[in-house]
C-alpha positions as CSV (number, residue, x, y, z in Angstrom):
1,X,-9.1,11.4,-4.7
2,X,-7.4,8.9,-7.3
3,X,-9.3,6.7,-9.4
4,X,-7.1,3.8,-8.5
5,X,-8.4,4.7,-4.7
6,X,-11.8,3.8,-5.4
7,X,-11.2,0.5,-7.3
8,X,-12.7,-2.3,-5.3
9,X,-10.3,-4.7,-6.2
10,X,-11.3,-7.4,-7.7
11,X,-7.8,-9.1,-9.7
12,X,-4.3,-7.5,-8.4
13,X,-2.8,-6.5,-11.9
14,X,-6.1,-4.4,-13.1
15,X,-5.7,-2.4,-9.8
16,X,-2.3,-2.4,-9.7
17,X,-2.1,-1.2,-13.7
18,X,-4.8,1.7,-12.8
19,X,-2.7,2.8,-9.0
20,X,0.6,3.4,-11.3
21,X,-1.5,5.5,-13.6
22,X,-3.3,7.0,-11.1
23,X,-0.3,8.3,-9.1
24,X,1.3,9.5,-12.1
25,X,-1.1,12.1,-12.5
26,X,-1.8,13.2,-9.3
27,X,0.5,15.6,-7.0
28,X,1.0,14.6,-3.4
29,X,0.0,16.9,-0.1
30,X,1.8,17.5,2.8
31,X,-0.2,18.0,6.2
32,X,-1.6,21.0,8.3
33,X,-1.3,19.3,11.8
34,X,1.2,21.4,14.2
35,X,1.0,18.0,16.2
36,X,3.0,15.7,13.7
37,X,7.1,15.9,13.9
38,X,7.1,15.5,9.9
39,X,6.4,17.2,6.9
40,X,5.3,15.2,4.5
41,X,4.2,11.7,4.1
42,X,6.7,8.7,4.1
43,X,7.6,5.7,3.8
44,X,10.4,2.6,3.8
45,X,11.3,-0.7,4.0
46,X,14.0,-3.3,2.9
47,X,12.9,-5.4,-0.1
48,X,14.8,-8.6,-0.8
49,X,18.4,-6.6,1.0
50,X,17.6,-3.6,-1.3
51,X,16.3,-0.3,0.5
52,X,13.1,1.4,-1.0
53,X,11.7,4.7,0.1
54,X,8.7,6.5,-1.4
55,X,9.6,9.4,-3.8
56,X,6.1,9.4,-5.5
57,X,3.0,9.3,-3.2
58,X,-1.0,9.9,-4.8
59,X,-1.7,10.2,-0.6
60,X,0.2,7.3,2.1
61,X,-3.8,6.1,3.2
62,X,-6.8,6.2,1.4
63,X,-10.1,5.9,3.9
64,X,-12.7,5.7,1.2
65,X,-14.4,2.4,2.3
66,X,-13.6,3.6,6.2
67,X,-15.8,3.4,8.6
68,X,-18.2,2.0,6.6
69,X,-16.7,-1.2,4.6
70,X,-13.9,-0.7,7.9
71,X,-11.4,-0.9,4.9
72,X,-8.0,1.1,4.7
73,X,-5.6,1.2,2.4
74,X,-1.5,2.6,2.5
75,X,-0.1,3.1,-0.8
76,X,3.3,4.3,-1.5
77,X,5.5,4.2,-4.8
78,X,9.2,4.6,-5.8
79,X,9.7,6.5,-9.0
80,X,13.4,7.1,-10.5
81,X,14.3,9.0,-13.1
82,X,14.4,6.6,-15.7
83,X,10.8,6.0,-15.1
84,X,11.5,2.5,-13.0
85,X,10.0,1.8,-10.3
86,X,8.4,-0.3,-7.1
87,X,4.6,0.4,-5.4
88,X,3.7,-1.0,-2.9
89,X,0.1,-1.5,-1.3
90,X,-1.5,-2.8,1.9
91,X,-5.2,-2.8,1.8
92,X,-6.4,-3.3,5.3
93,X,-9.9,-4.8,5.8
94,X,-12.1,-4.4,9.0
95,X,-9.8,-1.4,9.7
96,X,-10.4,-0.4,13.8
97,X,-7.6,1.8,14.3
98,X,-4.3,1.0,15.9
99,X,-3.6,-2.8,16.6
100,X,-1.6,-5.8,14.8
101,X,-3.6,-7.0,11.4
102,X,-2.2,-10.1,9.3
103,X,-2.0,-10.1,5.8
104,X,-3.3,-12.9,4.0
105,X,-4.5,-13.3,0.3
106,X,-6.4,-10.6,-1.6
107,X,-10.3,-11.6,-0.8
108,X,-10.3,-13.6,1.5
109,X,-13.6,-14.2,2.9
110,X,-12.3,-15.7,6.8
111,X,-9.9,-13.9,9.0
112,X,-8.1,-12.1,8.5
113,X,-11.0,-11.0,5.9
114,X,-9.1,-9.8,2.8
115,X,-6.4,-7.8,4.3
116,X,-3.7,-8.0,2.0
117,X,-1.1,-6.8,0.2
118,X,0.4,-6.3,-3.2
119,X,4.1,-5.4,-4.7
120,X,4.9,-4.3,-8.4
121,X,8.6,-3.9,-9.7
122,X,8.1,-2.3,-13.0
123,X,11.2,-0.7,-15.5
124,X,8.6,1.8,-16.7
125,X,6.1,3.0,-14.2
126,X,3.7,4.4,-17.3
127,X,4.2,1.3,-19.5
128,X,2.4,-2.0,-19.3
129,X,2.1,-4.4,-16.8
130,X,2.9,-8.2,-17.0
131,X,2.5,-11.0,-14.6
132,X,5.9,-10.9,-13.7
133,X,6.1,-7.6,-12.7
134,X,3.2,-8.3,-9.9
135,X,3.4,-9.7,-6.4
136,X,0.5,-10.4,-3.8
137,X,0.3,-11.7,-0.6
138,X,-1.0,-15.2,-1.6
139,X,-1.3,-17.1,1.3
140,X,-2.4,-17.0,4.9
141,X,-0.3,-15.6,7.6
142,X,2.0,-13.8,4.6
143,X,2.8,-10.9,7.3
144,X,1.5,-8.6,9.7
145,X,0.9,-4.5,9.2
146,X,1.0,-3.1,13.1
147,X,-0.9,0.3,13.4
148,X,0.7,2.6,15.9
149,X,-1.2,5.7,15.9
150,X,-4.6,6.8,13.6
151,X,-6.1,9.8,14.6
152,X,-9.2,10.7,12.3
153,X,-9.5,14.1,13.3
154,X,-5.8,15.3,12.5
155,X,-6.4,12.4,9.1
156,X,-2.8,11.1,9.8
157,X,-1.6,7.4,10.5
158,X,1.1,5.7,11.3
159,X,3.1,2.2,11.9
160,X,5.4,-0.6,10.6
161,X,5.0,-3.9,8.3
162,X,6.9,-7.1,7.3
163,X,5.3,-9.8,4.7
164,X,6.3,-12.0,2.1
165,X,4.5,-11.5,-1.4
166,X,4.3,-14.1,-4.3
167,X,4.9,-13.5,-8.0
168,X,0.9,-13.3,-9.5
169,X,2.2,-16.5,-12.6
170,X,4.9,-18.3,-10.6
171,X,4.3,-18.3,-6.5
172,X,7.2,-20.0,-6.4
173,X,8.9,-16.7,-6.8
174,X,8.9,-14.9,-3.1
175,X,9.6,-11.5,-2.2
176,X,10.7,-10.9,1.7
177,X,9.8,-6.9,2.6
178,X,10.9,-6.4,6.1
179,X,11.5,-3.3,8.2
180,X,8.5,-1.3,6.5
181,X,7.5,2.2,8.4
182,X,4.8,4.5,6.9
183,X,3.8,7.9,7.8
184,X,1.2,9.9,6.4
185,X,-2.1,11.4,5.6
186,X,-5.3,9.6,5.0
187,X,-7.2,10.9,2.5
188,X,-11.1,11.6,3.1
189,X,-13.3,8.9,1.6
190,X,-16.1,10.3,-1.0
């Protein structure tokens, strides 16, 4: 388990500085399960017209504040071999398993109760982080993550996302990710 995983996050550019170094260092696993019809976690979507895919995964779901905080997260990043590249991270709070959630700004304290989601576009995934580089789901109703399947005893879940995420010093400056799939294992909280 990353460090980054066990942040409770409490300002989007800390966490989103440690997840890049986190998933750096660590290797990704692919699953046991006969019952899943892929090999190894994934995940896509369209950002702003431009495809991304997830090269670079620590693990797609982390379940360390599940069940107790009910908190997921799905974390996924782009790497290329210039060291560019795009992360991005849904934390889902009072997880329950499959169902529609809606993403709203990063601690929020009324529905939808912090689940949120953060971007980062950065041209060197091990350098440093600047406000421009960071995007967050900074307002209410900013998308929705749909949960298809979860199934805790094979650790693998799955579904689809669209949301709109606002640059962290200018939230006039909107990012549209649509068509967003994941697949993947969740990772056993500690």
């Amino acid at each position: 388990m990353s460090v980054a995983s066990r942040l409770t996050f409490r300002t989007a550019a800390g966490a989103v500085a440690l997840a890049l170094v986190a998933a750096l260092g660590c290797a990704s696993d692919t699953p046991t399960s006969t019952v899943q019809t892929f090999n190894k976690p994934q995940a896509s979507a369209t950002i702003d017209g431009s495809p991304w895919a997830a090269n670079y995964q620590i693990d797609l779901a982390v379940a360390d504040w599940y069940p107790a905080d009910k908190r997921m997260e799905i974390n996924a990043l782009e790497v290329h071999p210039d060291q560019s590249g795009r992360q991005l991270s849904i934390v889902l709070r009072q997880f329950t398993g499959p169902g529609t959630y809606e993403l709203g700004p990063q601690g929020a304290t009324v529905p939808p109760l912090g689940s949120s989601a953060y971007y980062i576009a950065s041209p060197d995934v091990s350098g440093r982080l600047d406000s421009s580089m960071v995007y967050v789901t900074a307002r209410a109703n900013a998308g929705t993550v749909t949960i298809a399947a979860y199934d805790a005893g094979t650790g693998w879940i799955s579904g689809t996302f669209t949301l709109d995420v606002a640059r962290t010093d200018d939230q006039s400056k909107v990012i549209r990710i649509t068509n967003g799939s994941f697949d993947g294992r969740v990772a056993p909280g500690t």
